[in-house]
C-alpha positions in Angstrom: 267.7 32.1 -21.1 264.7 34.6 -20.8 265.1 37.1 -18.3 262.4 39.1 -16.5 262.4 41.8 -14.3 261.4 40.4 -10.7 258.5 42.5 -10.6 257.3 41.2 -13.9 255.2 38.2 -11.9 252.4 37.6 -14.5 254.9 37.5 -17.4 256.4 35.0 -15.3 253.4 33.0 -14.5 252.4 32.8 -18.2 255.7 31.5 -19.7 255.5 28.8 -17.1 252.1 28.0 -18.3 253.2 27.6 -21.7 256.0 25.5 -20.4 254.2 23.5 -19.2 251.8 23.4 -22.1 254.0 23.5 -25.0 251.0 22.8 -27.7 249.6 26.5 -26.7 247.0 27.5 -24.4 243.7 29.6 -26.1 243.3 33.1 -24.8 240.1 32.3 -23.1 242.3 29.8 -21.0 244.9 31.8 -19.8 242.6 34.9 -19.2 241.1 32.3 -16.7 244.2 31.7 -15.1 244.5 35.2 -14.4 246.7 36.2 -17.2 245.5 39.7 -18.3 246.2 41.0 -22.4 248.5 43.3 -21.2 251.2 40.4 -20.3 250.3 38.4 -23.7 251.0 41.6 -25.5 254.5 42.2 -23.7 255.3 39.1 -24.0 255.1 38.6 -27.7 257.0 42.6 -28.2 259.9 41.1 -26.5 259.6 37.9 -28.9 259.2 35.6 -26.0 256.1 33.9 -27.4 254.4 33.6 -30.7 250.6 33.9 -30.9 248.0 33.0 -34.3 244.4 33.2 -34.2 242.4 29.9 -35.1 238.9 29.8 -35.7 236.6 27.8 -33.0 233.3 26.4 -34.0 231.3 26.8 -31.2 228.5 24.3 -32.2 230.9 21.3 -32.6 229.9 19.4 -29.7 226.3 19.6 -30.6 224.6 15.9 -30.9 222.6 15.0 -34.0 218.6 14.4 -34.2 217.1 11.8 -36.1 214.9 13.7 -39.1 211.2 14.1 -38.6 208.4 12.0 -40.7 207.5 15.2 -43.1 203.7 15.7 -43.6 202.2 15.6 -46.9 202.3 19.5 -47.1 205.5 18.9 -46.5 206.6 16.7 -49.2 204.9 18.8 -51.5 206.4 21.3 -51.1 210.4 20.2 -51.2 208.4 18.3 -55.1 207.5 22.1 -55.7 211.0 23.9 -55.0 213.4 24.2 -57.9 216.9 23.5 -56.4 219.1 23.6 -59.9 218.2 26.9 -60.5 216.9 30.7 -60.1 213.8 30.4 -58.5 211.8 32.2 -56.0 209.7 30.6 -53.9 207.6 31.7 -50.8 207.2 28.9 -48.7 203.6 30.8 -47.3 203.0 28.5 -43.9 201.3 28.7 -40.9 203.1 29.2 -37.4 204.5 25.8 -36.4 203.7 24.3 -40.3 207.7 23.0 -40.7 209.1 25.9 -42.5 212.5 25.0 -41.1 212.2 21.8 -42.0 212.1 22.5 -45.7 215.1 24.9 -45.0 217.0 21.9 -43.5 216.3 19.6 -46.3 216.6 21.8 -49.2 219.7 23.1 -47.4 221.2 19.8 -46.9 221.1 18.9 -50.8 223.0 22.3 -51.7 226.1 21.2 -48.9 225.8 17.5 -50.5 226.4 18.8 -54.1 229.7 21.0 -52.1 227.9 24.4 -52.1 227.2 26.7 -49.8 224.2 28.0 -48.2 222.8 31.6 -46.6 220.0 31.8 -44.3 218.7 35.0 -43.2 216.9 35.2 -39.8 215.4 39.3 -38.8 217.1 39.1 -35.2 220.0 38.6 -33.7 218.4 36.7 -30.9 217.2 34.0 -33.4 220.5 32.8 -34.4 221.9 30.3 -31.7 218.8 29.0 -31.6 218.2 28.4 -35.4 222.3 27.5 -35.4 221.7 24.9 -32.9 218.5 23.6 -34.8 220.7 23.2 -38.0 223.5 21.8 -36.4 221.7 18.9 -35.4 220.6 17.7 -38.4 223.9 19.0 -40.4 227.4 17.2 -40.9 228.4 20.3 -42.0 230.4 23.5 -40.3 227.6 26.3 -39.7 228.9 29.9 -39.0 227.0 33.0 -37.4 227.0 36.5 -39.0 225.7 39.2 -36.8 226.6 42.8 -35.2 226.6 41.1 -31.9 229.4 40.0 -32.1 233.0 41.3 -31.2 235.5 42.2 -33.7 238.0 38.7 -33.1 234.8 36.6 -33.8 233.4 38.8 -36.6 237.1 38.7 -38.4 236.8 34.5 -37.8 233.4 34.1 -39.3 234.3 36.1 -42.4 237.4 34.6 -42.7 235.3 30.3 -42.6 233.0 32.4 -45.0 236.0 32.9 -47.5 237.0 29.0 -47.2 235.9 27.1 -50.7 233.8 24.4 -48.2 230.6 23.5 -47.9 229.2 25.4 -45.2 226.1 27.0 -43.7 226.5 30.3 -42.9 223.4 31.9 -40.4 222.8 35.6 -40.2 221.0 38.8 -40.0 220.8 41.3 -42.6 224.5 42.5 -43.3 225.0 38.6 -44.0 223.9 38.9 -47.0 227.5 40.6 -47.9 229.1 37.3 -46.8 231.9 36.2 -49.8 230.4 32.9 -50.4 232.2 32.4 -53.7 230.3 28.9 -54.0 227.2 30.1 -52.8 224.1 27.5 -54.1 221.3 28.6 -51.9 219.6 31.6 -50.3 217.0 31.5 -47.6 215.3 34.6 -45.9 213.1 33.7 -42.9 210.3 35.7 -41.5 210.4 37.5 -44.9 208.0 40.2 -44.0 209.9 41.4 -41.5 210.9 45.4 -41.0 214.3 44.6 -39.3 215.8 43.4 -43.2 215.6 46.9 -44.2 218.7 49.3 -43.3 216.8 52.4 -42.3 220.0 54.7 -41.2 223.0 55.1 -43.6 223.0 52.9 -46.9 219.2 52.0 -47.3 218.6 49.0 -49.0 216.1 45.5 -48.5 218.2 42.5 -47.7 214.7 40.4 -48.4 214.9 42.4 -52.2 218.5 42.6 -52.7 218.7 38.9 -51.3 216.2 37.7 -54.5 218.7 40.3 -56.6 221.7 38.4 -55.5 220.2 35.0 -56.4 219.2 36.1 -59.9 222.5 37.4 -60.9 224.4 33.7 -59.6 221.2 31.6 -60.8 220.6 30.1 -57.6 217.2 29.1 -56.0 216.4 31.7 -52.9 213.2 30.6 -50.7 211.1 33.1 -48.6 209.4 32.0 -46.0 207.1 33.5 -43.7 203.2 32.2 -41.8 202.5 36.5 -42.6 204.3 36.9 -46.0 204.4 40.4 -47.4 201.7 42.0 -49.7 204.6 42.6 -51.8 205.5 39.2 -52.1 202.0 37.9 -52.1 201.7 39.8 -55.6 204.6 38.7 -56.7 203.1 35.2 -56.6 199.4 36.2 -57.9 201.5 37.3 -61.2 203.5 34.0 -61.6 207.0 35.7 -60.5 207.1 33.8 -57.1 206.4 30.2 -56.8 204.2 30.0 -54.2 204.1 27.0 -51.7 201.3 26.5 -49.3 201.6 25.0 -45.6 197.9 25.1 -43.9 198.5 22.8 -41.5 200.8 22.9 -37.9 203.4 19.5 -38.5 202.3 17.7 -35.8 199.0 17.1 -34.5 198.2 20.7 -32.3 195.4 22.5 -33.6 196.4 26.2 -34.2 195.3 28.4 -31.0 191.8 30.1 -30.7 191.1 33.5 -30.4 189.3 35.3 -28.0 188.7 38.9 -28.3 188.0 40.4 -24.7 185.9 43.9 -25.1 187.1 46.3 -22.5 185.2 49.1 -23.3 183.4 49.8 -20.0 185.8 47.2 -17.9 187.8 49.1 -15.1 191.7 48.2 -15.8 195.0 48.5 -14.2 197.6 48.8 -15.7 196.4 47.9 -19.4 195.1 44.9 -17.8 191.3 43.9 -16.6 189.7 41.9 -14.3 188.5 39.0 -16.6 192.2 38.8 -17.9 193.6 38.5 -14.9 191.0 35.3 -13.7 192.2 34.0 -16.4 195.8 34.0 -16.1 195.5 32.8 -12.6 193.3 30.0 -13.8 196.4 29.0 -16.2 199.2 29.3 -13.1 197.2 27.0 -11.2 197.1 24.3 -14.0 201.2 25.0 -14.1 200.9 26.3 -17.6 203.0 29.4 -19.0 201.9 32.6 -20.4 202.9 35.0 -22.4 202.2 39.1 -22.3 202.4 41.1 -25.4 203.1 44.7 -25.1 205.0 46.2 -27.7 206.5 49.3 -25.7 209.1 49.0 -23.6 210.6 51.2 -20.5 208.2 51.6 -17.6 206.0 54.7 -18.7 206.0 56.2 -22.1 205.1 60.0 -20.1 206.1 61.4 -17.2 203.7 64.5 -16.3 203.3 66.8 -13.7 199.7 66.2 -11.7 199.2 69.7 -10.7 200.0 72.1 -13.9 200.6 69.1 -16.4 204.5 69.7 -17.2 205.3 67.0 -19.8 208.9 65.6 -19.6 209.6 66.3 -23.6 212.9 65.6 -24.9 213.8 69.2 -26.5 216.0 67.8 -29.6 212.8 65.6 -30.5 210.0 67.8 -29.6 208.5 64.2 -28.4 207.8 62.6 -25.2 210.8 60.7 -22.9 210.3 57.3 -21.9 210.4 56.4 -18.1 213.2 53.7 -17.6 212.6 53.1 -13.7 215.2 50.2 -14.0 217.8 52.8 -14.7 216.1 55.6 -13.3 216.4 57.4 -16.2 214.5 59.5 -18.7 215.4 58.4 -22.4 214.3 59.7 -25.5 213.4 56.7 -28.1 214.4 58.6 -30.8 217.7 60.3 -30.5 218.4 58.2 -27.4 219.0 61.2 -25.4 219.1 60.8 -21.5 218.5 63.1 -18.1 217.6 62.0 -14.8 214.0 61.8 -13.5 213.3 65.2 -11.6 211.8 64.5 -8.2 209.9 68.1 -8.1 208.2 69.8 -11.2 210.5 72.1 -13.0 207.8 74.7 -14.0 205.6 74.4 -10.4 208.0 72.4 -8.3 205.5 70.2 -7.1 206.3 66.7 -6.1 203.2 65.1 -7.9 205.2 63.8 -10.8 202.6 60.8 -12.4 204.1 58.3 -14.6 201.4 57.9 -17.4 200.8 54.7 -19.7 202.8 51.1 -18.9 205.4 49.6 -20.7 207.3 46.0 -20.1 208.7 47.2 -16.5 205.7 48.9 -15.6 203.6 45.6 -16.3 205.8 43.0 -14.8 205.6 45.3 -11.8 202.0 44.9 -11.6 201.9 41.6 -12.2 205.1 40.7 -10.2 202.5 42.2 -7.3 199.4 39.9 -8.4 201.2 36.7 -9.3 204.1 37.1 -6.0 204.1 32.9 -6.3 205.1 32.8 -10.2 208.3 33.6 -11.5 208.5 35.6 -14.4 211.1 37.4 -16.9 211.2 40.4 -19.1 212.7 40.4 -22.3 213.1 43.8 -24.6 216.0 45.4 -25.8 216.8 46.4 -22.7 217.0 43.6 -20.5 218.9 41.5 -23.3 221.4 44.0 -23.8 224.2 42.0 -22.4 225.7 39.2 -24.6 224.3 35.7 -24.9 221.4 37.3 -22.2 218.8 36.3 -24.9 219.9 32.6 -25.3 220.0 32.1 -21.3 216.7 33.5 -21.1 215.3 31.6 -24.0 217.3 28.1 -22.4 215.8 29.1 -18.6 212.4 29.1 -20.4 211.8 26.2 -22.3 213.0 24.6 -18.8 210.2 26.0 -17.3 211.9 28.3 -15.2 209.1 30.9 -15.5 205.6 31.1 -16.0 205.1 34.5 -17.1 206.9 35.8 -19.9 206.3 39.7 -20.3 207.6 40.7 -23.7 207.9 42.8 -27.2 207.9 41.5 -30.6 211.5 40.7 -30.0 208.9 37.3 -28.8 207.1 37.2 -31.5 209.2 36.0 -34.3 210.5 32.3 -34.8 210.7 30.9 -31.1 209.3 27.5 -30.1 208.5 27.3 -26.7 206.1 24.4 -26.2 205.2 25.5 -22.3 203.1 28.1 -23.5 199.6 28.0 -23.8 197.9 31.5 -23.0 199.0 34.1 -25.3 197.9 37.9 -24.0 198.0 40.8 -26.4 197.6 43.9 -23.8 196.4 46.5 -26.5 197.0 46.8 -30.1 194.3 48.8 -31.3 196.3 52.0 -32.3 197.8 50.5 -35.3 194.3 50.6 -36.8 194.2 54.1 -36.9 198.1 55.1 -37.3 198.6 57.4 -40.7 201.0 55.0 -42.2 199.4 52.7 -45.1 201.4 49.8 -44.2 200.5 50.3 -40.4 197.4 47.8 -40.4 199.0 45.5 -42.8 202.0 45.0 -39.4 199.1 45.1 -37.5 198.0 42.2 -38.7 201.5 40.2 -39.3 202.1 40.7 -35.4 199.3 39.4 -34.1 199.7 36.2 -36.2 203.4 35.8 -35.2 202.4 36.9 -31.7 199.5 34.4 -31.4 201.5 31.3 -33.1 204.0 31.2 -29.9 200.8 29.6 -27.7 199.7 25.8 -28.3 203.2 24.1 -30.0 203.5 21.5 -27.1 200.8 19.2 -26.2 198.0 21.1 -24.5 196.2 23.3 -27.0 196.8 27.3 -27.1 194.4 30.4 -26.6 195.0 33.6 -27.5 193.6 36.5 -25.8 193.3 40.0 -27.7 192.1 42.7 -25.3 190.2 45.5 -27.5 187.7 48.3 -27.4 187.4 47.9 -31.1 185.6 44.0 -30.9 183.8 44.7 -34.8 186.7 46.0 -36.5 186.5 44.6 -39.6 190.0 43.8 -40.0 189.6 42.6 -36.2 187.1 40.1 -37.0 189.0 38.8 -39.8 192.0 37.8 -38.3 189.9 36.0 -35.7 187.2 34.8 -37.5 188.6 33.5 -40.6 192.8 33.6 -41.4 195.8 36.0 -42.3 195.1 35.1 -46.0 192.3 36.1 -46.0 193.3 39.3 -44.1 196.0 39.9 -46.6 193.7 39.6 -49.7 191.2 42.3 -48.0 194.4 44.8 -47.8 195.3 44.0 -51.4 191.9 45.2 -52.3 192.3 48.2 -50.2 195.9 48.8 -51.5 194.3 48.7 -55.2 191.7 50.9 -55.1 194.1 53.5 -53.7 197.1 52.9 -55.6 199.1 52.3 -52.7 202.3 49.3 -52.8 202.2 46.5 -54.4 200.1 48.7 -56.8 202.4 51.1 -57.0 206.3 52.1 -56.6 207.7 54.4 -54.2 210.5 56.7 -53.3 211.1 59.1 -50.7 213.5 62.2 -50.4 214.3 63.0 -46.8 216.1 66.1 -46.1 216.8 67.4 -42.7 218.9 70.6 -40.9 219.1 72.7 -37.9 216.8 75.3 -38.8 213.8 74.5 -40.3 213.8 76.6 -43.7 215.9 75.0 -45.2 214.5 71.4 -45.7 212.0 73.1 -46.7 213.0 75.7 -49.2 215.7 72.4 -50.7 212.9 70.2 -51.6 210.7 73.3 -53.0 213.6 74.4 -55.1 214.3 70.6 -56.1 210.4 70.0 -57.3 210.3 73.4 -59.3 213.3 72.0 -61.6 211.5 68.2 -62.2 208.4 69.1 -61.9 208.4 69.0 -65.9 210.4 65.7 -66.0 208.3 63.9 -63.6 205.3 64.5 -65.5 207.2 63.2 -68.9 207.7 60.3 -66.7 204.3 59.9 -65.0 206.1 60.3 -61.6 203.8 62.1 -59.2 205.7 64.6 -56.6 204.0 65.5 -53.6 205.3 67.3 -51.0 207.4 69.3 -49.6 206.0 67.7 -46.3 207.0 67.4 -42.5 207.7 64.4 -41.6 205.4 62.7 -38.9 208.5 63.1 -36.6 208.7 66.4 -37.6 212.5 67.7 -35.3 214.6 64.3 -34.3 218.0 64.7 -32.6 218.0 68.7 -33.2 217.1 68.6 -36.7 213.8 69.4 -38.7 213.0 66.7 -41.0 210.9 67.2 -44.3 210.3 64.8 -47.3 209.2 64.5 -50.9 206.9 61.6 -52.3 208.0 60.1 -55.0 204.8 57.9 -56.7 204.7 56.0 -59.9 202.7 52.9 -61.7 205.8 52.0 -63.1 209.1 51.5 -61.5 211.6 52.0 -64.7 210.1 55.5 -65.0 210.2 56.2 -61.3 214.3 55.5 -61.4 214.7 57.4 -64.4 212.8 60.5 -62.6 215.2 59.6 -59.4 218.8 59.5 -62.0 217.7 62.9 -63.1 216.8 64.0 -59.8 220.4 63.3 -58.4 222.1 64.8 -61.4 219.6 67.9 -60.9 221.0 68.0 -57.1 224.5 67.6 -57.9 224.9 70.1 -60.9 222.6 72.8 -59.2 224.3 72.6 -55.2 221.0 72.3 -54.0 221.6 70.9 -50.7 224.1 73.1 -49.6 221.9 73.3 -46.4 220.6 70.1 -45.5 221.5 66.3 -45.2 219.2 64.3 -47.5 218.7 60.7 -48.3 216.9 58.6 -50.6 214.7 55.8 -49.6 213.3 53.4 -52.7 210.6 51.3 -51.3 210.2 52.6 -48.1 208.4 50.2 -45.3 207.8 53.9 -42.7 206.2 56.8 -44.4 207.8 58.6 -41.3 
């Protein structure tokens, strides 16, 4: 008894769809039939059909592994780790050492006792991957938490994180939020990494607020990382962290070697030199796949003009736009600000317009031109922009689709792909010199991560680090000896200048449109603690420009907050706020305040 208008065709075609299927269709199914959420929606206003929203798990029809034959390390460890309890341990292994397989097992006892489990991973593009790894050793549901995803599946995944089941639930920092009300165990992977602190908005560490959140329900929370933290690697030298060594890759590869390649006086193009480039063709011919490091994306990082040296400079930023050649497009990397490439000069309208530098496009355009019989894909932020792009790319290469990956770190963290066997950092040397006090110790973590992607299948991995810096101390380190030993050359650094983990940090960033004012806040600010801070032992230093000194219009100035101990460094930062609020200093400016910060920017 339903009548339709007779132009009202797709209404029609649905309801005799559901006719015909009178269990319901999904709306992924009738979107495929050419039924469009316009008809759906006036269908169910005129109370011809019902709809309700049931939660898929995509992983369900993943098959099941038979467990691996752990290593001595291995069983070690899981002796080591305290399950019943708060505990913090840093599971401190080498690339390809079974991390995850300690995370599956210790994992696996939590769901068996009917508790729930979080696992943290720094990038989006790591959890179908790490999803998939889980599910095929897990009877259990497993759920992914990420901004990725689109509001319908974001509302299901809270909504199986609210269900008093065991359950696995994988995500990236916001996870951390999830209401597990039976939560029994938290695990945070790559634990060194930048991406788990929020640095726009709410600033917190989802690594520190992760071991915060485990305290206060008295649950056991593992970190685990092959390049853990100075942080963290003092909080194991003191007997707060349970520390547990893995030394040794799981199976029987050897960890890569290095090779540094001086370049000092070698003619290059493109980043890239002549004994490089043997080499890579050497590796193609043998059917073997390589991986380029180059942690800059877009095609040139400067776009200048050859004849009077115009510099395309992105006026909000006072900093340099980024050639995007795909897009033909200049974009700012700061404020993301856009404007198309000019073909003449605007100050001497010349056409000789040079891009300067490479980035990713830049280089798999050169090499796309010396390799022509070798496939090869790109993968940065902006050529995974589009959803599930990352976990077709990652699929196509583990089947050996390509030889030559050309990436950024987005690489470097947590992916297995056994095909690989030539690692080739382009150029890292800047992060030696770069003004930040944490710069070297990254340095350091991303060549590790980098170089632990080559040798994980059964020929043996290389790693190639081009350099004009071959004695750098901190160079020859990594290469001749290990990371730890790395690490425990920074932590003598970091001593004898006071810097993190030997002491506590806090910075006050305030920012307007006209420079004064920044300025003139934190000068006002310091003159009324001043007295406090040195009741407290809290040194202030500043006001300073940031090293991004204007960013999307805005001038941006700080205050250093610096203290030996951290309960008088948060009772300078109480009084500091209640001196801000009761005085209207920041009438002017926007300001935040960042408690350990990981950028001095």
């Amino acid at each position: 008894n339903i009548t339709l208008s007779t132009s009202a065709k797709k209404q029609r075609e649905c309801l005799d769809l559901l006719a015909e299927n009178p269990s319901g269709l999904s709306s992924a199914t009738l979107r495929e039939a050419g039924i469009s959420a316009s008809v759906i929606k006036n269908l169910s206003a005129k109370g011809y059909i019902a709809s309700r929203q049931i939660i898929v798990d995509e992983l369900a029809n993943i098959e099941m592994t038979t467990p691996p034959t752990l290593t001595i390390e291995q069983q070690a460890a899981l002796e080591a780790i305290e399950l019943a309890k708060f505990q913090v341990s840093l599971i401190n292994g080498v690339t390809g050492s079974g991390k995850t397989e300690i995370y599956i097992r210790c994992i696996k006892q939590i769901l068996d006792a009917g508790k729930q489990a979080l696992l943290l991973v720094p990038e989006i593009g790591l959890t179908p991957q790490t999803a998939s790894r889980f599910k095929q050793r897990l009877t259990y549901p497993v759920t992914l938490m990420h901004s990725g995803l689109n509001a319908t599946e974001q509302t299901n995944y809270w909504s199986l994180c609210t269900l008093d089941t065991p359950r696995l639930v994988i995500a990236t920092r916001s996870g951390l939020f999830a209401p597990l009300e039976k939560l029994g165990i938290i695990i945070v992977d790559e634990e060194h990494d930048m991406s788990y602190k929020q640095a726009a908005g709410w600033l917190y560490s989802a690594r520190d607020l992760a071991v915060m959140r485990a305290s206060q329900s008295d649950i056991p929370i593992l970190l685990g990382s092959a390049t853990p933290s100075l942080e963290s690697l003092q909080h194991a030298r003191r007997g707060n962290y349970n520390e547990v060594i893995l030394s040794k890759r799981a199976t029987k590869q050897t960890l890569p070697s290095i090779k540094l390649l001086d370049i000092r006086k070698l003619p290059m193009q493109q980043g890239m030199s002549k004994p490089l480039l043997d080499l890579m063709e050497n590796r193609l011919q043998q059917g073997e796949q390589i991986l380029v490091f180059i942690n800059r994306r877009g095609y040139a990082p400067v776009l200048m003009c050859h004849d009077c040296g115009w510099l395309a400079e992105c006026q909000r930023c006072q900093s340099h736009y980024t050639l995007h050649r795909a897009q033909n497009l200049l974009r700012c990397h700061h404020c993301d600000a856009r404007r198309q490439v000019p073909t003449t000069c605007p100050d001497c309208h010349s056409g000789n317009i040079t891009a300067v530098g490479a980035g990713t496009e830049r280089l798999e355009e050169f090499l796309q031109h010396q390799f022509p019989d070798h496939a090869m894909v790109r993968i940065d932020r902006d050529s995974t922009r589009q959803k599930h792009a990352m976990q077709t790319y990652i699929r196509d290469i583990k089947d050996g689709k390509y030889q030559i990956l050309i990436g950024t770190q987005m690489l470097a963290k947590g992916h297995h792909f056994p095909g690989i066997t030539l690692v080739v950092i382009v150029d890292m040397d800047g992060a030696l010199f770069c003004s930040d006090f944490r710069a070297v110790e990254r340095f350091g973590q991303l060549m590790t991560q980098v170089s632990g992607r080559a040798g994980r299948g059964d020929k043996p991995g290389q790693i190639v680090l081009q350099t004009r810096q071959p004695d750098h101390p901190h160079i020859t380190t990594l290469v001749e000896k290990d990371y730890r030993q790395f690490s425990e050359n920074l932590l003598r650094e970091r001593k004898l200048t006071q810097w993190p983990p030997y002491s506590h940090l806090a910075v006050l960033k305030a920012q307007a449109v006209k420079e004064h004012h920044p300025i003139n806040f934190i000068t006002e600010l310091k003159k009324h603690m001043q007295s406090t801070a040195q009741e407290h032992e809290v040194a202030l230093l500043g006001p300073v420009p940031a090293t991004q000194l204007k960013k999307a219009g805005k001038f941006n100035y700080q205050l250093l907050l610096q203290s030996q101990n951290r309960k008088c460094l948060h009772l300078l930062i109480e009084s500091m706020l209640e001196c801000i609020e009761d005085k209207k200093l920041a009438k002017s400016v926007r300001w935040t305040l960042d408690v350990d910060p990981l950028e001095m920017v």
